[in-house]
C-alpha positions in Angstrom: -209.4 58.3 2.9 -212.0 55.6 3.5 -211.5 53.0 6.3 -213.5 49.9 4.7 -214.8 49.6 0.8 -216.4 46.6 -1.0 -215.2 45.3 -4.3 -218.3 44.7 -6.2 -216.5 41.9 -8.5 -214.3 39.1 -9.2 -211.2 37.6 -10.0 -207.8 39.0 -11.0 -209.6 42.9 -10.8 -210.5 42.4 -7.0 -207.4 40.8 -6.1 -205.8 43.8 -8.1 -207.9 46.6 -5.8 -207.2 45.0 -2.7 -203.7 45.0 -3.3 -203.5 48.3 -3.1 -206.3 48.6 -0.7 -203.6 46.7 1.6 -201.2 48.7 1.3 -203.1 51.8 2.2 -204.2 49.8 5.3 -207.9 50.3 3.8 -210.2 47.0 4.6 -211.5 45.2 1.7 -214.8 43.1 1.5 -215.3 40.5 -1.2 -218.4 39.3 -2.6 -218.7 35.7 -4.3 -220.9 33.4 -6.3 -221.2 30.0 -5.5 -218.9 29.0 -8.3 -216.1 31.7 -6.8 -216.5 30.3 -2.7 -213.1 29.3 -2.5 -211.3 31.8 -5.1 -208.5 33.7 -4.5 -210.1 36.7 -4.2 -212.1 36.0 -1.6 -209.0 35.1 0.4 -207.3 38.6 -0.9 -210.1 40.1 1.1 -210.3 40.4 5.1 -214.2 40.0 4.9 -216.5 37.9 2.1 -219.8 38.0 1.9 -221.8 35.3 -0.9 -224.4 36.8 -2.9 -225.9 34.3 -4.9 -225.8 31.5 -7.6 -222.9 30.8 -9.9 -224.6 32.5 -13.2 -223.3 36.5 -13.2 -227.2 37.3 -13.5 -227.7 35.4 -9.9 -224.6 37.1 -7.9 -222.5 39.8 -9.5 -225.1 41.7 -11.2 -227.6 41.4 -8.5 -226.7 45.0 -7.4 -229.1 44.8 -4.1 -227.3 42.2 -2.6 -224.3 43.7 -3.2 -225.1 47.1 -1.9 -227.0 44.9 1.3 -223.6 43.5 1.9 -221.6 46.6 1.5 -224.2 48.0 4.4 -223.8 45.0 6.7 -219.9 45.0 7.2 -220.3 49.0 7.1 -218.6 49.5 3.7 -218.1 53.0 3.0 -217.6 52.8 -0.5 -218.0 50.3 -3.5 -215.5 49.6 -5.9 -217.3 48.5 -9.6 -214.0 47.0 -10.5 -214.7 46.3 -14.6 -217.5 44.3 -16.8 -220.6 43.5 -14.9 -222.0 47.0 -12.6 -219.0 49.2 -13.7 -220.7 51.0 -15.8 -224.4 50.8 -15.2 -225.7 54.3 -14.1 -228.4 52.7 -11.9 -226.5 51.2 -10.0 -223.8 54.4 -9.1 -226.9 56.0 -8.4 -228.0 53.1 -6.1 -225.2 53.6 -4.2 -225.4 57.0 -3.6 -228.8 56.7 -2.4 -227.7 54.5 0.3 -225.0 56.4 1.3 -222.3 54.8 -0.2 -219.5 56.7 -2.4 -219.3 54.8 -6.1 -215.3 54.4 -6.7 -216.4 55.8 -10.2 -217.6 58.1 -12.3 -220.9 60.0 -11.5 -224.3 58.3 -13.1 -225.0 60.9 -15.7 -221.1 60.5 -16.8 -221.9 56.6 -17.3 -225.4 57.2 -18.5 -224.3 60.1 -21.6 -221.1 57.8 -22.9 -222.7 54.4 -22.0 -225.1 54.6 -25.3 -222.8 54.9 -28.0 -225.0 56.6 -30.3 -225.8 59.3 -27.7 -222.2 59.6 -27.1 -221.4 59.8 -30.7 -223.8 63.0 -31.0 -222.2 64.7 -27.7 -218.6 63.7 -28.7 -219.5 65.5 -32.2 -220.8 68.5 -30.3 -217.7 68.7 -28.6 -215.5 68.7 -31.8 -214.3 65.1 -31.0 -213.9 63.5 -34.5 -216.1 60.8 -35.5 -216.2 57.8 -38.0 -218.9 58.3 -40.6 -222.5 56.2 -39.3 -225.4 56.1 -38.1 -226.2 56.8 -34.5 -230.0 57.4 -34.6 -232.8 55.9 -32.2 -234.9 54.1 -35.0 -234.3 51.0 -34.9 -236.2 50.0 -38.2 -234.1 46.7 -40.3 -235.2 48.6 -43.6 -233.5 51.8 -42.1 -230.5 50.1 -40.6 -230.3 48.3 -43.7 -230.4 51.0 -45.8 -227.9 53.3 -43.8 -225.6 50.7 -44.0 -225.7 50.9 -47.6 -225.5 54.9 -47.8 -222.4 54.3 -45.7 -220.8 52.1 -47.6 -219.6 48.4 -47.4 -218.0 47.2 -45.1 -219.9 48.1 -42.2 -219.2 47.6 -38.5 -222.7 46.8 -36.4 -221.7 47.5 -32.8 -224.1 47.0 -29.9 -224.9 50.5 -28.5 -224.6 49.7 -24.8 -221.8 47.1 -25.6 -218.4 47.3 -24.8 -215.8 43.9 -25.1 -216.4 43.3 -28.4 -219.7 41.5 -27.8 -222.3 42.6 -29.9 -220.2 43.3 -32.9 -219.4 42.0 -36.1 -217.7 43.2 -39.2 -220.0 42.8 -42.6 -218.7 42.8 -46.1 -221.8 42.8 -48.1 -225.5 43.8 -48.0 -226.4 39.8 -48.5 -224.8 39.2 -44.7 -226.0 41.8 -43.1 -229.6 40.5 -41.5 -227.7 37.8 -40.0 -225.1 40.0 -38.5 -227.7 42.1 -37.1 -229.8 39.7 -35.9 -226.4 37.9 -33.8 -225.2 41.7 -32.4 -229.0 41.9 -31.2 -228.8 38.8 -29.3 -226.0 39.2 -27.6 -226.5 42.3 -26.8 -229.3 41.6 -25.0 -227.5 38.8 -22.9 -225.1 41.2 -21.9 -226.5 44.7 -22.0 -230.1 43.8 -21.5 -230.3 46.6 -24.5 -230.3 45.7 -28.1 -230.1 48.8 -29.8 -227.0 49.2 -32.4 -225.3 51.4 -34.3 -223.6 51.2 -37.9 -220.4 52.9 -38.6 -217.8 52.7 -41.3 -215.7 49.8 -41.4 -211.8 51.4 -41.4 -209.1 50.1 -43.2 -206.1 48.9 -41.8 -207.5 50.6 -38.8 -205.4 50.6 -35.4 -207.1 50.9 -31.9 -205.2 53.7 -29.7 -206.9 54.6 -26.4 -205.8 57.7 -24.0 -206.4 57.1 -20.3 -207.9 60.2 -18.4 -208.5 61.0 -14.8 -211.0 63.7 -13.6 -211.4 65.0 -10.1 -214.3 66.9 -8.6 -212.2 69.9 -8.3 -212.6 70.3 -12.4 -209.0 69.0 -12.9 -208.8 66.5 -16.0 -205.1 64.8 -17.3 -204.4 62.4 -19.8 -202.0 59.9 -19.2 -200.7 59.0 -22.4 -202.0 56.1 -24.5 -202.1 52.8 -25.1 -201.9 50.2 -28.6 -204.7 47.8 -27.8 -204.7 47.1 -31.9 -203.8 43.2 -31.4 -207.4 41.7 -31.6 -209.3 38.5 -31.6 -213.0 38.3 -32.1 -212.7 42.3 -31.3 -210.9 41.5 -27.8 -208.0 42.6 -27.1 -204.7 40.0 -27.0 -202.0 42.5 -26.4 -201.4 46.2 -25.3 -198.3 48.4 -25.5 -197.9 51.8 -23.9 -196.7 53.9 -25.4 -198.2 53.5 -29.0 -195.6 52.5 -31.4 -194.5 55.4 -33.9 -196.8 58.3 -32.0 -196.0 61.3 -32.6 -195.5 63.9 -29.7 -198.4 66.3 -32.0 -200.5 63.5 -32.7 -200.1 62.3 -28.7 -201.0 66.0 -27.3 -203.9 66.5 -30.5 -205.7 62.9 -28.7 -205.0 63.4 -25.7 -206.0 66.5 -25.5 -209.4 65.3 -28.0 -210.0 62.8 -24.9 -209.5 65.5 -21.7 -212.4 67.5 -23.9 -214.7 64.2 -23.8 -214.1 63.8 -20.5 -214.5 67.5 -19.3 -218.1 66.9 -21.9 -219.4 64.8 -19.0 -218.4 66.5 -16.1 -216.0 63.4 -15.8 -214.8 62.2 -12.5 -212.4 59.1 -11.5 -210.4 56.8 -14.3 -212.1 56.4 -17.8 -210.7 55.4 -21.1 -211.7 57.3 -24.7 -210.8 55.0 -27.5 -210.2 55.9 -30.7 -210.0 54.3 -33.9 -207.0 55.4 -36.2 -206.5 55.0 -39.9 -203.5 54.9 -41.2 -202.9 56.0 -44.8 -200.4 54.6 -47.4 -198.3 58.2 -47.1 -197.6 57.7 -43.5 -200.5 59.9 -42.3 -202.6 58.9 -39.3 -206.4 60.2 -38.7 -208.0 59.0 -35.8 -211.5 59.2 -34.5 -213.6 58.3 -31.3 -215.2 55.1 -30.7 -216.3 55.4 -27.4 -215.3 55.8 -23.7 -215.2 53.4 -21.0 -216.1 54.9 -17.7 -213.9 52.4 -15.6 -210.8 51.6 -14.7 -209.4 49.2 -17.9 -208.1 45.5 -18.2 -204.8 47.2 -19.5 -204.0 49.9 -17.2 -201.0 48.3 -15.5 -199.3 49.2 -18.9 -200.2 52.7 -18.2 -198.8 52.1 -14.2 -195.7 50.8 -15.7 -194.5 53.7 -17.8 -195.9 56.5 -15.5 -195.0 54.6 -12.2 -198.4 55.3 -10.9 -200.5 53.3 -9.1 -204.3 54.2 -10.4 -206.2 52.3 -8.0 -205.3 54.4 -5.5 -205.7 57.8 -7.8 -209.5 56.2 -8.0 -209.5 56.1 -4.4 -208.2 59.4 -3.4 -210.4 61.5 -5.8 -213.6 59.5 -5.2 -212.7 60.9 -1.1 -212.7 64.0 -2.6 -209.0 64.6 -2.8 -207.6 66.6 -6.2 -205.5 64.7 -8.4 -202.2 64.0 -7.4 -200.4 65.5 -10.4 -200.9 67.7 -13.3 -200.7 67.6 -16.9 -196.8 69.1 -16.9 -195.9 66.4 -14.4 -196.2 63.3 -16.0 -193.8 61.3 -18.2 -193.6 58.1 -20.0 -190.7 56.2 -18.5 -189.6 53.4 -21.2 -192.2 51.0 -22.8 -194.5 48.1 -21.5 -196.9 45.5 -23.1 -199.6 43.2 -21.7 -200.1 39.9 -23.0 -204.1 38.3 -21.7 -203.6 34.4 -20.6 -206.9 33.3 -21.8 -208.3 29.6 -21.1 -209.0 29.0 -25.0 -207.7 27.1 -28.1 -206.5 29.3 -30.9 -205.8 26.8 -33.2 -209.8 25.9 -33.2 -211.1 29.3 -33.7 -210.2 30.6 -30.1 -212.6 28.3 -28.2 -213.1 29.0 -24.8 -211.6 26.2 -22.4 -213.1 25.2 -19.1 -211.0 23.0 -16.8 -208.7 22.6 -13.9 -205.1 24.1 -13.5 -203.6 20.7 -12.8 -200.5 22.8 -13.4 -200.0 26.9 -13.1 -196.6 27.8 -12.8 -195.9 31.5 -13.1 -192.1 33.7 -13.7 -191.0 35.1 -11.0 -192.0 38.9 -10.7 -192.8 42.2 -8.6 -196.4 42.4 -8.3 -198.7 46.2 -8.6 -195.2 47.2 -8.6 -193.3 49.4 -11.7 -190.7 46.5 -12.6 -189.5 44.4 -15.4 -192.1 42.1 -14.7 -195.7 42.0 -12.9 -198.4 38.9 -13.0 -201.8 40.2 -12.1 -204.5 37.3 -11.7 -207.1 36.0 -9.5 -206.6 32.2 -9.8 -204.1 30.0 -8.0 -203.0 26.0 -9.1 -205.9 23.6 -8.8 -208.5 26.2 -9.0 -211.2 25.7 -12.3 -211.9 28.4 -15.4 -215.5 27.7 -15.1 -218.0 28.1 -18.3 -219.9 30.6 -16.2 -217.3 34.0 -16.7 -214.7 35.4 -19.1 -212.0 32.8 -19.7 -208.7 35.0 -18.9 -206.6 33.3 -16.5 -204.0 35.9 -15.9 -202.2 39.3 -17.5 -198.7 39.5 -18.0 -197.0 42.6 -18.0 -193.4 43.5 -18.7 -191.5 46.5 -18.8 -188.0 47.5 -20.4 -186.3 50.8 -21.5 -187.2 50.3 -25.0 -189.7 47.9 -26.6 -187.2 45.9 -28.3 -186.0 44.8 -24.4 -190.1 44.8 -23.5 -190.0 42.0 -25.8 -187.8 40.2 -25.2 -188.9 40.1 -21.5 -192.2 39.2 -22.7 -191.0 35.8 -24.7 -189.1 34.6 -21.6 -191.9 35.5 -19.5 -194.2 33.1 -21.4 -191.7 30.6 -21.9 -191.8 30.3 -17.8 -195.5 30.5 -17.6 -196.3 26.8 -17.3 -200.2 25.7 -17.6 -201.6 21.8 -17.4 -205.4 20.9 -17.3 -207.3 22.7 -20.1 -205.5 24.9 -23.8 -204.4 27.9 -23.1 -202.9 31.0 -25.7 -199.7 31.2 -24.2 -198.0 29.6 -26.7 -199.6 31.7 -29.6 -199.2 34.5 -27.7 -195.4 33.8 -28.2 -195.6 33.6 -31.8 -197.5 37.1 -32.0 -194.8 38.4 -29.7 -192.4 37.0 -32.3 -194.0 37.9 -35.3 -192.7 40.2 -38.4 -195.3 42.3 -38.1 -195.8 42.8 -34.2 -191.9 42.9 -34.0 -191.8 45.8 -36.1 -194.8 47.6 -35.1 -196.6 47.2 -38.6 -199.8 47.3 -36.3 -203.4 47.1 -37.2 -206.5 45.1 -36.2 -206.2 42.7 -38.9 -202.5 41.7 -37.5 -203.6 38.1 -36.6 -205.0 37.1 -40.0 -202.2 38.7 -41.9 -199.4 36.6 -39.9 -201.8 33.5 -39.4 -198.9 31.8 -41.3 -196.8 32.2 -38.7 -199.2 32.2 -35.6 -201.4 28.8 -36.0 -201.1 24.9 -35.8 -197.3 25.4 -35.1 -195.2 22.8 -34.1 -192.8 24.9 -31.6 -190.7 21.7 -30.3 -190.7 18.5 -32.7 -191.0 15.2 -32.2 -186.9 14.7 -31.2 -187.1 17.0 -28.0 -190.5 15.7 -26.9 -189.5 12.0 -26.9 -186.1 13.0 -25.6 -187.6 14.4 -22.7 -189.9 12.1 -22.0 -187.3 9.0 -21.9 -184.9 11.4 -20.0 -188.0 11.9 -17.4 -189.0 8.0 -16.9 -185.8 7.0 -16.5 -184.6 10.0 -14.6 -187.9 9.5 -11.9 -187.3 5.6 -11.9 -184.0 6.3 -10.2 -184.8 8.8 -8.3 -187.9 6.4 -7.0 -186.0 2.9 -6.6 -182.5 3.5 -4.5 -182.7 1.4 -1.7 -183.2 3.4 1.5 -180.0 4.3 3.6 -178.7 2.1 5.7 -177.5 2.0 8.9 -175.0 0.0 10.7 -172.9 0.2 14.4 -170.2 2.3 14.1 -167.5 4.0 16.4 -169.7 6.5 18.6 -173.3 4.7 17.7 -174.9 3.5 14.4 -173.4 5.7 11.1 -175.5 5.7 7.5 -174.5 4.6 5.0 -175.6 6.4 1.3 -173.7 4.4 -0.9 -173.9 0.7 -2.0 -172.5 -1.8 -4.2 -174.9 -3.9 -4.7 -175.2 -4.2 -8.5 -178.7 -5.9 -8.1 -179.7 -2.2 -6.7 -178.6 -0.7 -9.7 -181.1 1.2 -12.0 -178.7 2.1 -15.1 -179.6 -0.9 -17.2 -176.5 -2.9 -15.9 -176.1 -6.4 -17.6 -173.5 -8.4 -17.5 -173.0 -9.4 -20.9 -175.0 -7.9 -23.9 -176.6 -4.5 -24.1 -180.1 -3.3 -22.4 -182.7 -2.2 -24.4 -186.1 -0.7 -23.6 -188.6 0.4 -26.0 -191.0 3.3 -25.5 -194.1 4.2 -27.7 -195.4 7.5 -28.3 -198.2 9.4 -30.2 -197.3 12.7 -31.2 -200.0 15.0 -33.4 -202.0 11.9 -34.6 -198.6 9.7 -35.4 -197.7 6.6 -34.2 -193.8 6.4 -33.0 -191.8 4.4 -31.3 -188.3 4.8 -29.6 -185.8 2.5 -28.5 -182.9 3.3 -25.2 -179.7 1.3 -25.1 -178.2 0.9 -21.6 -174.2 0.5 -23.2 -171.6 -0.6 -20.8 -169.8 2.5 -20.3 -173.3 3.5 -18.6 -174.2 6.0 -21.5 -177.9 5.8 -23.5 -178.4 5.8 -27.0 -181.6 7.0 -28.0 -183.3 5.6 -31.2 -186.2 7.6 -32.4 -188.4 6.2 -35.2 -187.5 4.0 -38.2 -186.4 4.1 -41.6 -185.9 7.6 -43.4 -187.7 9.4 -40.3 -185.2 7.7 -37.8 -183.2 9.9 -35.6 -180.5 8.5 -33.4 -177.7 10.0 -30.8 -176.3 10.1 -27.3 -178.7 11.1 -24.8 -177.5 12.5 -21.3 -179.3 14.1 -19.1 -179.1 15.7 -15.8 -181.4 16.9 -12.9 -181.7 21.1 -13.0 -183.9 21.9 -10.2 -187.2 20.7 -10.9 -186.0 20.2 -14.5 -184.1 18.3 -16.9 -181.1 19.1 -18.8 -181.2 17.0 -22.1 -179.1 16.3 -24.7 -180.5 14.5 -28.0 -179.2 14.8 -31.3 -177.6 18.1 -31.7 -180.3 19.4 -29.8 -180.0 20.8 -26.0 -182.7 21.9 -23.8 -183.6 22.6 -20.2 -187.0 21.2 -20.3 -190.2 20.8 -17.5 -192.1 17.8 -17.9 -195.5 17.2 -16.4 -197.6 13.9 -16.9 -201.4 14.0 -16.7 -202.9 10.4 -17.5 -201.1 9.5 -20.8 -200.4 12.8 -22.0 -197.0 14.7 -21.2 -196.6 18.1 -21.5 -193.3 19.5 -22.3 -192.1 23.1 -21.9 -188.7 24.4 -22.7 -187.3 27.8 -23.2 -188.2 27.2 -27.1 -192.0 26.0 -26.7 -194.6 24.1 -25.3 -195.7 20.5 -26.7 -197.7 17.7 -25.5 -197.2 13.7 -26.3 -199.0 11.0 -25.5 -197.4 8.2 -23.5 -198.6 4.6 -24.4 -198.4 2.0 -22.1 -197.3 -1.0 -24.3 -198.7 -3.3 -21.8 -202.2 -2.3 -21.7 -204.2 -3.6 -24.0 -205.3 -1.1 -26.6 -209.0 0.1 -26.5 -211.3 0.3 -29.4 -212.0 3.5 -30.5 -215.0 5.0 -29.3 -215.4 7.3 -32.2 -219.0 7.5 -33.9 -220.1 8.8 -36.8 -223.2 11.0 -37.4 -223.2 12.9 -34.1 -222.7 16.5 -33.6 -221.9 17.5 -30.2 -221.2 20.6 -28.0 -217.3 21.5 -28.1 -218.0 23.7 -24.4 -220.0 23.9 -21.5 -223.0 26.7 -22.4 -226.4 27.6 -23.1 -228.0 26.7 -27.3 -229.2 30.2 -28.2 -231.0 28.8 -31.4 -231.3 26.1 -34.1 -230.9 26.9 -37.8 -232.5 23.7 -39.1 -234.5 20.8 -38.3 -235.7 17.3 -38.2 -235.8 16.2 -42.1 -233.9 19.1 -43.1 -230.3 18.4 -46.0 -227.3 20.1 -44.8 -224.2 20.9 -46.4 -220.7 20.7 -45.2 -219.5 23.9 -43.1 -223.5 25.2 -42.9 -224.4 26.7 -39.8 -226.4 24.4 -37.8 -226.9 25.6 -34.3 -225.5 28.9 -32.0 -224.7 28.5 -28.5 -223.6 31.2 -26.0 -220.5 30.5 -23.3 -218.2 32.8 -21.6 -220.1 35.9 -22.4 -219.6 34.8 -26.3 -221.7 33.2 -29.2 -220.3 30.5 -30.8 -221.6 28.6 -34.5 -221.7 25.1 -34.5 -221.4 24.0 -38.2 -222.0 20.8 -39.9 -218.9 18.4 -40.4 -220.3 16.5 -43.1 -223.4 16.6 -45.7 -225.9 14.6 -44.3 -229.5 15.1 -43.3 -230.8 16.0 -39.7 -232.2 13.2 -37.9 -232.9 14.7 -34.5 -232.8 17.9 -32.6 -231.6 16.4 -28.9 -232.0 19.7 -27.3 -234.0 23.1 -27.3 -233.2 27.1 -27.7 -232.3 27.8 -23.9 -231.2 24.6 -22.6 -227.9 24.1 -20.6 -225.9 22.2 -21.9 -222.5 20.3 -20.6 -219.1 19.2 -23.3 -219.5 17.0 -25.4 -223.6 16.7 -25.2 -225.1 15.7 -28.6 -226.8 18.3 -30.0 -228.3 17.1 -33.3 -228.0 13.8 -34.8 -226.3 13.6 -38.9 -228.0 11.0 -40.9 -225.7 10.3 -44.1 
């Protein structure tokens, strides 16, 4: 076993290795970016070495740095981790020409199923089934074009090197194609440096089932067992289940025994994934067909830890020291059912735009971590570190287990009801309602899940107004008395000076006393755009009474409240919750067992600012790079037209026009940087 490796990457995937690494008493050495000098997982490791600017292209995929520091702290081995070097053959060959073991597969693994065309041709050599497409080297639009129409609409265009879902896009007819093609090419080439694609047939209600296999270099391949990964936005995965709802124990041995024959294709070594694509008929039949492999270790194997009860870093690490795999094929069972939910740093509600920010807040369940329990938390960021624009935008994965999937899911909800996040939109909230939803509830699963149940899923309300201004009331007047009692007191006594923690000084009170009449405070809100305000009576038997709103809207009741931990109990019109309340600036956010919500706070003694709103201005809604322009200066526009593309977290994003109008001025040009809420083009009416 080695004594010392490097992790040749970042966040929650380093601080994953080096868990294990720890506990095999194996040294770990971190390498970070400028961006990443104070992340956590430079602090997992026991050495850190920087390699370069914040931009991935200046640190993590600058693979002679990384293999200089592996050298210089006398690294035996380099773990790829996944995404950036994991599965580029020149680096794994880069490494062994120093001298340093790649915690991977061999180079001519990565090099025959990185391509996917190439791999499509092995795989079909092999007597894997494939989708009907076109896998071919030329490269010609006409051609592409043209086997896109023998193949029949829809078509998917997938980025031959890609993998992530960048570089893909779904076409429904011949009149969207050049644009879709022209979009895949470009970021492909910002991510793979290769902008070669392939066309396949688009499957309906197609589900995405991957097996998990494990080579050695003592010719011993096992599959261990599969994993639903069909929950997708913008082709990424959102959540993953092991097992795969409804699989058959013929269909489970038919793919996993259709990946162990990819793998043994290759002369695979280490942890790879071969994905397949499976359509599901109206009679209940299921077909499935190969997509690809991934020659790393995936974003979603701690579902696969979690029913096996195996730890897979540490399989990687024993057969890349040359030991044979630890068990065979007749040895393994699936124990129960798990599911991963991603924590991303985006906004679903407006098209799942990435979020950069601070977490002002990050509160997490309690849970076992890299450990087979009913609940695990694997992430590389800790409260008050940023999601920078410069990397993916997950923030953490969430992974519960239970005997059935029924109990998995209900772990899952109260997991993400305790997962607590301030400073920038997250999907932990939406990733409730998929949780929730008809469909994912009963395992009617497909890729198109999230636009069939968008009903259900977006521009909720989870809380309403009533708890959210309850809460906040409860919390002012809760913190004002918890802030104001006079300081104990201390006077001579029998035996030396006694304190005293009571007093009866009813000018020290902070319950609204009066003497005659009753108290009343008003508070004023602004919840979703609306105006509201609230008023508290102080009665004389010391109970509130809560008025919320006027008129037909008007709610009123008892509120009571008491301190529960670092929480509130509160009680407001028929309505009980134990809710968390965290002010930022104006804005409260409110979390409860039931949802998440946020209301703004307005100061009725500050004077009210005009708005700063303008009109004809179109400005960036993220931090990030404008790939191109698709107009200019003098040019009409219609409403919803596609007026500029910029690239950020590894994505491209069109930036549409709010309004007709004609463009008055480009402010920036195809490569600039630019930060949130930069103009980009000025509207003229």
């Amino acid at each position: 076993m080695f004594k010392k490796i490097l992790i040749a990457n970042r966040g929650e995937i380093a601080c994953r290795v080096a868990a294990t690494c720890a506990r095999l008493a194996i040294k770990t050495v971190a390498v970070y970016s400028d961006a990443d000098a104070n992340a956590k997982h430079v602090s997992a490791c026991d050495e850190a070495v920087h390699i370069g600017g914040s931009a991935p292209k200046d640190s993590y995929l600058q693979w002679q740095r990384i293999l200089a520091a592996a050298k210089a702290t006398g690294a035996q081995a380099v773990h790829p981790g996944y995404g950036f070097l994991s599965e580029n053959e020149e680096f794994a060959q880069a490494c062994a020409d120093a001298g340093l073991v790649f915690i991977g597969p061999p180079p001519s693994a990565i090099k025959a199923m990185g391509l996917k065309a190439e791999s499509k041709q092995l795989m079909e050599k092999a007597g894997v089934p494939l989708v009907p497409g076109y896998h071919g080297a030329d490269q010609d639009l006409v051609l592409l074009k043209k086997e896109a129409t023998r193949i029949g609409y829809p078509v998917l265009i997938k980025a031959s090197a890609g993998g992530g879902g960048k570089g893909m896009r779904a076409v429904d007819k011949a009149d969207d194609f050049d644009a879709a093609l022209a979009s895949c090419k470009r970021e492909a080439i910002n991510s793979f440096g290769e902008d070669a694609v392939l066309i396949e047939k688009y499957v309906q209600r197609p589900r995405h089932i991957e097996i998990q296999v494990f080579g050695d270099t003592h010719g011993n391949c096992v599959y261990l067992f599969e994993r639903d990964c069909s929950v997708q936005r913008r082709h990424q995965k959102v959540l993953e289940e092991a097992p795969a709802p409804g699989m058959t124990q013929t269909m489970r041995e038919q793919m996993g025994a259709a990946a162990v024959a990819a793998a043994k294709a290759v002369n695979y070594v280490g942890a790879g994934t071969v994905e397949f694509i499976v359509q599901q008929g109206d009679d209940g039949r299921m077909d499935f067909y190969f997509m690809e492999m991934n020659t790393r270790l995936q974003v979603e194997h701690p579902v696969t830890e979690a029913i096996t009860g195996l730890d897979l870093v540490e399989w990687q690490l024993r057969v890349a020291s040359g030991e044979p795999l630890p068990c065979k094929q007749q040895d393994l069972r699936i124990h129960g059912h798990a599911i991963e939910a991603r924590i991303c740093a985006e906004n679903p509600d407006n098209n799942f735009l990435p979020a950069t920010g601070s977490l002002q807040v990050y509160r997490k369940p309690a849970c076992t971590a890299f450990e087979r329990s009913s609940l695990r938390i694997d992430d590389g960021v800790r409260q008050g570190d940023a999601i920078s624009p410069f990397y993916d935008s997950m923030v953490a994965k969430l992974i519960v287990h239970g005997d059935t999937r029924e109990q998995a899911l209900a772990r899952m909800d109260e997991a993400l009801s305790h997962t607590h996040i301030v400073g920038l939109a997250t999907n932990v909230q939406f990733l409730r309602y998929v949780v929730k939803s008809p469909s994912f509830a009963q395992a009617n699963l497909d890729t198109a899940l999230i636009p069939r149940e968008q009903a259900v899923l977006f521009k909720q309300e989870p809380l309403g107004l009533n708890v959210a201004v309850a809460a906040c009331v409860a919390h002012a007047v809760h913190s004002e008395q918890a802030e104001h009692l006079p300081p104990p007191r201390s006077s001579p006594g029998r035996g030396g000076s006694q304190t005293h923690t009571t007093w009866t000084d009813p000018f020290a009170r902070r319950d609204g006393f009066r003497p005659f009449g009753v108290a009343q405070r008003r508070f004023a809100f602004e919840f979703h755009g609306d105006k509201v305000e609230a008023t508290l009576s102080y009665l004389h038997d010391g109970a509130l009474h809560l008025q919320v709103g006027e008129g037909a809207q008007q709610t009123v009741g008892s509120l009571q409240f008491a301190a529960k931990g670092d929480a509130l109990d509160v009680q407001f019109a028929q309505q009980r919750h134990t809710a968390f309340l965290y002010q930022k600036g104006p804005t409260a956010h409110v979390f409860t067992a039931q949802g998440a919500t946020q209301i703004i706070v307005i100061d009725l003694l500050a004077h009210a600012s005009a708005s700063t709103a303008q009109t004809g201005r179109l400005t960036a809604p993220m931090p990030g790079k404008v790939v191109s322009f698709a107009v200019k200066a003098g040019d009409a526009v219609k409403a919803g037209q596609a007026l500029a593309v910029m690239e950020a977290m590894k994505m491209e994003h069109t930036i549409a026009a709010p309004k007709d109008g004609t463009v008055a001025e480009l402010m920036y040009a195809p490569g600039d940087q630019v930060t949130e809420g930069a103009e980009l083009l000025k509207l003229a009416a």
